[in-house]
N, C-alpha and C positions, 0 to 999 in steps of 0.2 A: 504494500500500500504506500503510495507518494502522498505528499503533502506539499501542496501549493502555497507559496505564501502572496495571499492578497493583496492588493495595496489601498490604504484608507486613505480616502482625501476629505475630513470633512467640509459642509458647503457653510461658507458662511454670507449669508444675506442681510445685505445693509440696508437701514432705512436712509436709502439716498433724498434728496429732494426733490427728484424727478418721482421717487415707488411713491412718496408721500403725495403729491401732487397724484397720480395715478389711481390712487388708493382713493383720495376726494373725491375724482371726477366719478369713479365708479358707483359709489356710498351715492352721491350725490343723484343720481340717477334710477336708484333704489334696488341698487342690486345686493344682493345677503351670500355668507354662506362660499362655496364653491364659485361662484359665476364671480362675488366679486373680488376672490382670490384671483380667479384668469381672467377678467379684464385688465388687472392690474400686472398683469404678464410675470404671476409666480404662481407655483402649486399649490393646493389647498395646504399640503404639509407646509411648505416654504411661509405661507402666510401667518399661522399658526403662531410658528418658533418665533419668528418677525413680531408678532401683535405681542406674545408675551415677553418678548425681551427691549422692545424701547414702546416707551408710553408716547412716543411720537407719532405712532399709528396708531393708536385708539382716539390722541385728540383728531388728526387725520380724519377716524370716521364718524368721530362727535361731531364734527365742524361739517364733514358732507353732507350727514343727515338732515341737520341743523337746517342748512342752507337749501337741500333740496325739499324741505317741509316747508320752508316760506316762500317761495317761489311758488311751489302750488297753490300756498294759501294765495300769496296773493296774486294771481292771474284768476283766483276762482272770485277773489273779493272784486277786480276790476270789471269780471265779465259780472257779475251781479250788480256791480253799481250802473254798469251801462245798461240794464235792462233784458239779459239773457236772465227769464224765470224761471230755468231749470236748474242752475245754479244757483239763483237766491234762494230755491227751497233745498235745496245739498248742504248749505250751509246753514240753516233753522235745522 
């Protein structure tokens, strides 16, 4: 019996300024989960290790959220002020 020895490289993934900005645009859009681990072009695993080792990526997806929740709100409050009544009653 041979034994091979393997070679380990571990991966280490940074929270560049660009994955952070990535990671925004994604959240921001309302993606969760797996989808918005790959729009921000890492694995679900990759993301994972990432969100628990710099709190740069959770403000990241606090701040997408954040920002894609008021965008909706308000495009759903403009189109109710103008007079779309299917939106003024979405919002009661």
């Amino acid at each position: 019996m041979t034994f091979y020895s393997l070679s380990f490289t571990p991966e280490r993934t940074q929270a560049s300024e660009a994955r952070l900005e990535a990671i925004y645009e994604a959240v921001k859009y309302g993606l969760k989960g797996d989808s918005l681990a790959m729009a921000s072009g890492l694995t679900p695993r990759q993301f994972r290790v990432l969100a628990e080792s710099d709190p740069l990526v959770e403000m990241a997806e606090t701040k997408g959220r954040a920002d894609g929740e008021y965008t909706s709100a308000k495009t759903m409050y403009e189109a109710a002020r103008d007079g779309d009544s299917k939106a003024a009653l979405e919002i009661l």
